[in-house]
C-alpha positions, 0 to 999 in steps of 0.5 A: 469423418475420423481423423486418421491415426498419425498425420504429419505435419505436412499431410495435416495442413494438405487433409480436407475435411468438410472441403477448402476452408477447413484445411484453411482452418487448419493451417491458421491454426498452426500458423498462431501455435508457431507464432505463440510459440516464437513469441514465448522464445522472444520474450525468454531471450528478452529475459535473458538478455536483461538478466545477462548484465544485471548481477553486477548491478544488483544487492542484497542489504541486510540489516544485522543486531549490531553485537551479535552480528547476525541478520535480523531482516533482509532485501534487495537493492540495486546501484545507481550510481558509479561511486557506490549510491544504491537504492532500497526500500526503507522498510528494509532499513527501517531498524537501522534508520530509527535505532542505529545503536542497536542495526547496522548494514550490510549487502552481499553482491551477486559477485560474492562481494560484501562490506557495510552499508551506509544510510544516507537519506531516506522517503518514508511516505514513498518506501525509499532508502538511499544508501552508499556502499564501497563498490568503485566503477561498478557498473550501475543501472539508468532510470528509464526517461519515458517512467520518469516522464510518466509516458510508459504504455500499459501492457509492456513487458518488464522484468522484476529483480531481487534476491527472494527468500534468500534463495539467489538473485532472480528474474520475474517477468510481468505486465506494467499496468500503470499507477493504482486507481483509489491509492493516494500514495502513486504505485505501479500495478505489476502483474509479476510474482514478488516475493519477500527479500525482493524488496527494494530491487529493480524492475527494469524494461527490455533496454534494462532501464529502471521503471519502478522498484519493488516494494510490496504484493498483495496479499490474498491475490495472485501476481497482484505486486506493486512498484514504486516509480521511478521517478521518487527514486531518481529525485532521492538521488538528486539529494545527495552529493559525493560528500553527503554524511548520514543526518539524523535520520530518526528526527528526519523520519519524524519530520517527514511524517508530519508533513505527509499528514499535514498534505493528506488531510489537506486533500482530505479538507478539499475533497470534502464529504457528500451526504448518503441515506441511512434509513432515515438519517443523512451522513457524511462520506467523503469524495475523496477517489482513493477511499474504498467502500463496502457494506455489511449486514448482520442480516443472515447471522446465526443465531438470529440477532436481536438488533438489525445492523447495517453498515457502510465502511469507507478506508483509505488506501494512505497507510505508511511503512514506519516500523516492522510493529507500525504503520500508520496513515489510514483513515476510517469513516463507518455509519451503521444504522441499527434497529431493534428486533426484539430489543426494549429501550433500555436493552437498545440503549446498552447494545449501542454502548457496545457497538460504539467503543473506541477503537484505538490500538494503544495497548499491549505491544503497541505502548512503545509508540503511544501514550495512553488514550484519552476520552471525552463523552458529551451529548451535543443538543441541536434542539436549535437546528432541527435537521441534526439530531442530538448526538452522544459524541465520545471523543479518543486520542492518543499521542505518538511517543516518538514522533511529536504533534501526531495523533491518532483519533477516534470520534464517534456520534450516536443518534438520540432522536429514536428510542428503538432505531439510531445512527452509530458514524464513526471517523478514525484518523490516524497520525493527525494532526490535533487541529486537524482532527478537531477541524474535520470532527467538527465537519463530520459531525455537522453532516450528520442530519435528519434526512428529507 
């Protein structure tokens, strides 16, 4: 049966076709679009209702080449407190923060308000900033007790604030969806489109109180964005008093690395590593939950390879914000086992010389940060312990200019037990410390054996 040309509403709910039960059908199928319907109203006046009273609560800092007095970079940031205490990320006053001769700031209000921004404190491993600005009996935003206390239920709405593209301060609505799994840095997974400029403003709940801040999305995805919690921004302004003057803060950041990494590879230590097959060999991977792992081959390359290449990479989700040029933090553990196809010893043995080269990023752009690498090349022979194989073992370091006692390293171990087939394992730290290193090298290459 056809349905007729034009029904209204109430002569749609009342048409049976097929009897009672599809008139039913019908009627709960209005009945769901009305709901939706509402819903998408309720949640618009939601949005409404949060941005209503936000404006005077919200900035925009930007950070401007101090004798040219044009901006350089901008963000978001958002009042804290009544006396002028505003919070950002410190990516967006990262250029003032290590080369206050060269950066000063400055925030722009919705209100039409401007005037300079003083750096008080900043949370480098947790992208924060503390900043105070000339604003007296603003009103300000509260932290939201349930974030603080980690008790906020997935799948509430809240809403995101900043001043995207330079485009005006905005509202984005969007999904908290709790802290990221294999992250060791804690970060809120918000299903709302961020956009640069957004950095260091708030995301509030439906009462307006601050659950996290804006720091980053993720890139290749779709309304992928990360928060910081609340909870790291409320104990930064626990720090400072009314009477706090700015430190020197390129030493604090110096300081605050160090003792990031010193934890980092604590956990690492702990976490310790598990041995995995590898054709006939056994190598370390470590247990730690927040490494991510993928595999390769070379199997399906064009043209056909000489040497079969498969490989296992393990990356830790630990990298941290230093400089628009710098970040440092990630850590890399790499086994390939390659076999020859076509190759003779001699060959083999000069395609592994090439698929072992350090990797480290000293030069070029990055020579301001670093000083030139380091290597040392050894075999170590285990003729003593017959589960290890003998290993060519090339060992790179680099020293950071800037910040003292971090390095970057690089160990690299190849298997000498088979003329046509080895194990190539890699391990790259980044801003280590060198005892460190040494300790966790000595781990890795201790675990990496003959399999049973």
């Amino acid at each position: 049966m056809k349905w007729p040309g034009r029904v209204g509403v109430g002569e749609l709910l009342q048409f049976r076709v097929g009897g009672f039960f599809r008139a039913v059908a019908v009627s709960l199928v209005f009945a769901a679009i009305t709901s939706g319907a509402a819903q998408a109203a309720q949640e618009a006046s939601g949005a409404e209702r949060v941005y209503s009273t936000a404006p005077p609560r919200l900035l925009q800092i930007r950070t401007l080449v101090g004798d040219a007095g044009r901006q350089a970079s901008i963000g978001s940031g958002f009042l804290v407190s009544a006396d002028g205490l505003a919070i950002t990320n410190y990516h967006v006053v990262s250029q003032a923060a290590l080369e206050p001769n060269i950066y000063r700031l400055e925030y722009n209000a919705a209100d039409g308000s401007r005037g300079d921004v003083t750096l008080l404190r900043v949370d480098v491993p947790n992208d924060l900033a503390l900043v105070r600005v000339d604003k007296k009996d603003a009103p300000f935003f509260a932290f939201d007790r349930a974030a603080i206390e980690g008790r906020l239920p997935k799948g509430e709405r809240i809403y995101s604030m900043g001043n995207p593209l330079d485009l005006g301060f905005t509202i984005i609505e969007g999904t908290y969806n709790g802290l990221t799994d294999h992250s060791y840095t804690d970060r809120i997974h918000f299903s709302g489109a961020l956009n640069p400029g957004m950095s260091g403003g708030p995301a509030v709940t439906a009462d307006g109180n601050v659950i996290g801040v804006n720091v980053a999305t993720r890139r290749g995805g779709q309304l992928v964005s990360f928060l910081v919690p609340a909870r790291f921004a409320a104990a930064l302004v626990a720090q400072v008093g009314t009477a706090d003057k700015p430190t020197d803060l390129r030493g604090d950041v110096g300081k605050q690395l160090v003792g990031w990494r010193s934890e980092l590879f604590k956990s690492l230590s702990v976490a310790g590593f598990r041995a995995s097959n590898f054709g006939r060999y056994r190598a370390p991977e470590t247990q730690a939950l927040w490494f991510n792992c993928w595999a390769s081959t070379n199997a399906d390359a064009t043209p056909k390879p000489r040497a079969s290449v498969n490989s296992t990479e393990c990356g830790s989700d630990t990298s941290v914000f230093v400089a628009s040029d710098l970040n440092i933090g990630a850590i890399n553990i790499n086994h390939s086992l390659v076999k020859t196809i076509d190759l003779n010893s001699f060959q083999f043995s000069t395609y592994l010389t090439q698929l072992s080269q350090p990797r480290l990023s000293g030069g070029g752009p990055f020579k301001k940060w670093y000083t030139p690498q380091r290597c040392h090349e050894d075999f170590v022979n285990t003729s003593l312990q017959p589960e290890h194989p003998p290993l060519r073992v090339v060992w790179c370091a680099q020293a950071y200019r800037t910040f003292e006692g971090l390095y970057d390293v690089s160990l690299i171990a190849v298997t000498q037990d088979q003329p046509l087939e080895a194990l190539v394992s890699r391990l790259s730290m980044q801003a280590v410390g060198y005892d460190d290193a040494m300790a966790l090298g000595k781990r890795f290459l201790e675990a990496v054996q003959v399999g049973k």
